[in-house]
PyMOL CGO cylinders between C-alpha atoms (Angstrom):
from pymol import cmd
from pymol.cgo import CYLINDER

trace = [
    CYLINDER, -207.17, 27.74, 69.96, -205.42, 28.40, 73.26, 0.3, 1, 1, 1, 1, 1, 1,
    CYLINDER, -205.42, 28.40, 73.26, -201.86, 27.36, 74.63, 0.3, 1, 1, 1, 1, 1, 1,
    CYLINDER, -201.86, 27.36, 74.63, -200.75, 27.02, 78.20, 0.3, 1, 1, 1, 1, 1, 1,
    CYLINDER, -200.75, 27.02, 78.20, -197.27, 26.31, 79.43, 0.3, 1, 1, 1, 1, 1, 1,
    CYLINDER, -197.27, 26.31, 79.43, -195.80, 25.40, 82.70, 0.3, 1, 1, 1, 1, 1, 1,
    CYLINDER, -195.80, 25.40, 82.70, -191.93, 24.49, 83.66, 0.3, 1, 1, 1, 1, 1, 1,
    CYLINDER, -191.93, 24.49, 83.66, -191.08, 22.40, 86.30, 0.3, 1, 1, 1, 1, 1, 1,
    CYLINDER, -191.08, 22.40, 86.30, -187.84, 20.38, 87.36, 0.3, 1, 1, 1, 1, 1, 1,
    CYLINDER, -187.84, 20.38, 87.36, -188.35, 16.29, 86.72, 0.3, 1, 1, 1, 1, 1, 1,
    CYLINDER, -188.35, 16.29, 86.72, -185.97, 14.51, 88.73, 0.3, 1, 1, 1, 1, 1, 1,
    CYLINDER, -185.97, 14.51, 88.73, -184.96, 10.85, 87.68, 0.3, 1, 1, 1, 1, 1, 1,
    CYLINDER, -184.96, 10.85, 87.68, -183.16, 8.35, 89.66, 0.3, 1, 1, 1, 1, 1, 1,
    CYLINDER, -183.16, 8.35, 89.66, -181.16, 5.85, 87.50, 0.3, 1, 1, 1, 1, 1, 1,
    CYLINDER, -181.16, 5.85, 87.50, -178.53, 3.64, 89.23, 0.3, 1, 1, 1, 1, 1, 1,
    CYLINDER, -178.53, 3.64, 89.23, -178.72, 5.52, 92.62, 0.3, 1, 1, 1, 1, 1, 1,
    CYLINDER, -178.72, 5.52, 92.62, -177.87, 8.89, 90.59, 0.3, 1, 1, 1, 1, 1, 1,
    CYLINDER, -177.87, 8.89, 90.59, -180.14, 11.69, 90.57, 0.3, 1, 1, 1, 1, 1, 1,
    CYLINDER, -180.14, 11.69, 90.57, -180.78, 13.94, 87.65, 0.3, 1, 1, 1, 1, 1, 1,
    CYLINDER, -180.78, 13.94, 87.65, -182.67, 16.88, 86.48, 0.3, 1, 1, 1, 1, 1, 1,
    CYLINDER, -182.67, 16.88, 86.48, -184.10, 17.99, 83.39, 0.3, 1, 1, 1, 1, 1, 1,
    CYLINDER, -184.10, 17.99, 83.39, -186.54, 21.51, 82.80, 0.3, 1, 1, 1, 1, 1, 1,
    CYLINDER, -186.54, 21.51, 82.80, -189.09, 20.23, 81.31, 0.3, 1, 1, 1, 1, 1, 1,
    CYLINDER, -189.09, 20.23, 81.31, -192.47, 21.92, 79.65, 0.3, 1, 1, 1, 1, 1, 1,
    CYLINDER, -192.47, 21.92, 79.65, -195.97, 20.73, 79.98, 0.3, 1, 1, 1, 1, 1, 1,
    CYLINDER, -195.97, 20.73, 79.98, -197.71, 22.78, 77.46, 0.3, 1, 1, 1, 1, 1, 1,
    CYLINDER, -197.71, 22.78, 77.46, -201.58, 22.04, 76.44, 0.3, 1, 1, 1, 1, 1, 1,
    CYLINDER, -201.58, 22.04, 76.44, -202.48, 22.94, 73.04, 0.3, 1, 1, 1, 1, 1, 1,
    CYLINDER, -202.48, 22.94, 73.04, -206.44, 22.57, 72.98, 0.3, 1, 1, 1, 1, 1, 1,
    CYLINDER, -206.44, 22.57, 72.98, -207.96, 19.02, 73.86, 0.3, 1, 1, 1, 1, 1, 1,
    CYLINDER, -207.96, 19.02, 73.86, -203.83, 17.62, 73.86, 0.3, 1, 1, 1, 1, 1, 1,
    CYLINDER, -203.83, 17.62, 73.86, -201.48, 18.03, 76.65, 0.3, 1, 1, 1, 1, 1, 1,
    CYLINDER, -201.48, 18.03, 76.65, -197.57, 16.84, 75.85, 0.3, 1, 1, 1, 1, 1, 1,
    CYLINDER, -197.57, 16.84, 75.85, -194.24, 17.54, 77.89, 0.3, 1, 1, 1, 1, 1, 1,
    CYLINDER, -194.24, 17.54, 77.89, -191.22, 18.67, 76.38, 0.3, 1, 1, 1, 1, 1, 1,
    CYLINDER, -191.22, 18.67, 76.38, -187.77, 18.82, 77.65, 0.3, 1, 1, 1, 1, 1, 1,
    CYLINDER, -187.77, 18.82, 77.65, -185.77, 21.45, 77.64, 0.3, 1, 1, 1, 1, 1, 1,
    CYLINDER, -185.77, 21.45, 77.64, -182.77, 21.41, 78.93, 0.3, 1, 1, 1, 1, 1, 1,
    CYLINDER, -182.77, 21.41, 78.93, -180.83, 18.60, 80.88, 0.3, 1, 1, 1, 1, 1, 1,
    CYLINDER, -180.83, 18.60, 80.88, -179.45, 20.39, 83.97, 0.3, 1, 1, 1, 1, 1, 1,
    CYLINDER, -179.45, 20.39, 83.97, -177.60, 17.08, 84.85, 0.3, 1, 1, 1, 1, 1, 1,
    CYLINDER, -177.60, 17.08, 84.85, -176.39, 16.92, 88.57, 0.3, 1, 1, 1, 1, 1, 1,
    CYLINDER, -176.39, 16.92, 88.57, -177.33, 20.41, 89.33, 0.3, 1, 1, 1, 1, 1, 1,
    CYLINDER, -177.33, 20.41, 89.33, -181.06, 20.63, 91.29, 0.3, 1, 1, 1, 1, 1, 1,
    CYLINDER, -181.06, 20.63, 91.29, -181.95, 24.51, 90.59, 0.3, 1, 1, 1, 1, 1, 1,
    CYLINDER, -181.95, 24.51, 90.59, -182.30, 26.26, 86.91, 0.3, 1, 1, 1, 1, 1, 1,
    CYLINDER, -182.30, 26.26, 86.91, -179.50, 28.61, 88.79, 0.3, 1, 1, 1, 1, 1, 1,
    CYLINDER, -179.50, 28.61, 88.79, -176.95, 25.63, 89.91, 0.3, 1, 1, 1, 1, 1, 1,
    CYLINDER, -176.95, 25.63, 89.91, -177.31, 24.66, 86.23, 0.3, 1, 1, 1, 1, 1, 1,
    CYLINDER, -177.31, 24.66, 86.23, -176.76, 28.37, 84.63, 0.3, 1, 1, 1, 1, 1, 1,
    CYLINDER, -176.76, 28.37, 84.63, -174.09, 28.97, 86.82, 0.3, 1, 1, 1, 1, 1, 1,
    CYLINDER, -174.09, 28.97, 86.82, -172.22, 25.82, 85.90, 0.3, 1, 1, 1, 1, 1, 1,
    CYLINDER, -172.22, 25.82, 85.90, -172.60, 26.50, 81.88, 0.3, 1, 1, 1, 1, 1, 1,
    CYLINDER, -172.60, 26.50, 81.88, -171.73, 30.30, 82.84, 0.3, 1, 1, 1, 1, 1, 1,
    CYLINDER, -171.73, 30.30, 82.84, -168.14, 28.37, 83.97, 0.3, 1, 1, 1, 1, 1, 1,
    CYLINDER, -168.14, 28.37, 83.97, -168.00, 26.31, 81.37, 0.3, 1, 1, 1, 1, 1, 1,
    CYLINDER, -168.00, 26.31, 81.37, -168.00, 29.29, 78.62, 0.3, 1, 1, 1, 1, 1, 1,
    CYLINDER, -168.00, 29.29, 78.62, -165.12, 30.73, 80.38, 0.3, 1, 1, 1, 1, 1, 1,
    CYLINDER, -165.12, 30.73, 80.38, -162.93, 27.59, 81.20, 0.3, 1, 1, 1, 1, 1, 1,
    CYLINDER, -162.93, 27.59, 81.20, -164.26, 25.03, 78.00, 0.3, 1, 1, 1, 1, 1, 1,
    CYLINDER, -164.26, 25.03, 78.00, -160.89, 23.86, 76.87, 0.3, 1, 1, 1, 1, 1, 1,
    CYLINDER, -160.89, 23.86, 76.87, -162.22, 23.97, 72.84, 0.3, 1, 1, 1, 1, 1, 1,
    CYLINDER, -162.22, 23.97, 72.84, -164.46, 26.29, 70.71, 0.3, 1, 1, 1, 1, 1, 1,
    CYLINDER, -164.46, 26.29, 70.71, -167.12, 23.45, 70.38, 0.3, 1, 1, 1, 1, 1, 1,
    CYLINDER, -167.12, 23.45, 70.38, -167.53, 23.51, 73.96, 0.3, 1, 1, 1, 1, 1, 1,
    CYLINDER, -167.53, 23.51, 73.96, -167.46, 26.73, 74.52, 0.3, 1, 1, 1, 1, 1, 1,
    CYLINDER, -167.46, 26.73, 74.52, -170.38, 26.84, 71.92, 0.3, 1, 1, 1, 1, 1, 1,
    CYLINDER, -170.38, 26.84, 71.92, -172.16, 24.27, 73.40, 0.3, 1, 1, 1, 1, 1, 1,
    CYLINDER, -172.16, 24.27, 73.40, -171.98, 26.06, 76.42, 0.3, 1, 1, 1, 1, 1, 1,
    CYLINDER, -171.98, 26.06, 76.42, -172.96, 29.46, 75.66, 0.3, 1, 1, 1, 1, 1, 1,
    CYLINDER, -172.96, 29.46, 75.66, -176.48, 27.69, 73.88, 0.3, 1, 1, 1, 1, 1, 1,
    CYLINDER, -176.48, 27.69, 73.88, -177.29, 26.11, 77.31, 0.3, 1, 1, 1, 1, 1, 1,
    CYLINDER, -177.29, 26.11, 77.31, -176.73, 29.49, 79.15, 0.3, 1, 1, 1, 1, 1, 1,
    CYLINDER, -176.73, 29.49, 79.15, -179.12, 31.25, 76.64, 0.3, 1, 1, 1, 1, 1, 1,
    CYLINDER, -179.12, 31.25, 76.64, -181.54, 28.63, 76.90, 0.3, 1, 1, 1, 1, 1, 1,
    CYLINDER, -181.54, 28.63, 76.90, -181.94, 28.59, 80.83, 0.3, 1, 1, 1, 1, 1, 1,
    CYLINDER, -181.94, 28.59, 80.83, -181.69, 32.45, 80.69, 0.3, 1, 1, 1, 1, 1, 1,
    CYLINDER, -181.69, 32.45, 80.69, -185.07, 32.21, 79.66, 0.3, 1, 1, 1, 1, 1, 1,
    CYLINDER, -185.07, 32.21, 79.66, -186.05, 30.57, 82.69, 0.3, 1, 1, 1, 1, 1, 1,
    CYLINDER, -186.05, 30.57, 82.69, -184.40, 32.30, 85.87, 0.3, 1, 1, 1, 1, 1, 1,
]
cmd.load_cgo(trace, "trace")
C-alpha cells in the first residue's frame, strides 16, 4: 500500500470575505480524501499566517491563547 500527499491553499468566499485554509489531499491506495489542516483565516500565504500566530504567542493577553497560539505556529512550521 502506497500514500501520497500534497498541500495546497483552498480559498473560500463566504459573504464577500475571503478565507484560507492548508489543506491535504492525500491518496491512500484506490481512495483519495482531503484534510484540513490549519485555518490560516485572512492571511493568503502559510508565512502571513505563521507570522501572525508568531505575534500572537508574544502579545496573547491569556495563557490559553498563548497556547493556542504556539500549536498553530508548530503546525505551519511543518509547512514553510
Amino acid at each position: 500500500m502506497w500514500c501520497l500527499t500534497m498541500t495546497f491553499i483552498r480559498v473560500k468566499t463566504i459573504k464577500g470575505r475571503r478565507y484560507h485554509y492548508l489543506v491535504q489531499s492525500v491518496r491512500e491506495g484506490d481512495r483519495t480524501y482531503q484534510k484540513v489542516i490549519a485555518y490560516l483565516g485572512v492571511h493568503e500565504t502559510v508565512n502571513d499566517a505563521y507570522k501572525y500566530w508568531q505575534e500572537q504567542v508574544r502579545t496573547a493577553p491569556d495563557a490559553a491563547d498563548r497556547k493556542r497560539a504556539r500549536a498553530m505556529v508548530k503546525k505551519l512550521e511543518a509547512y514553510l
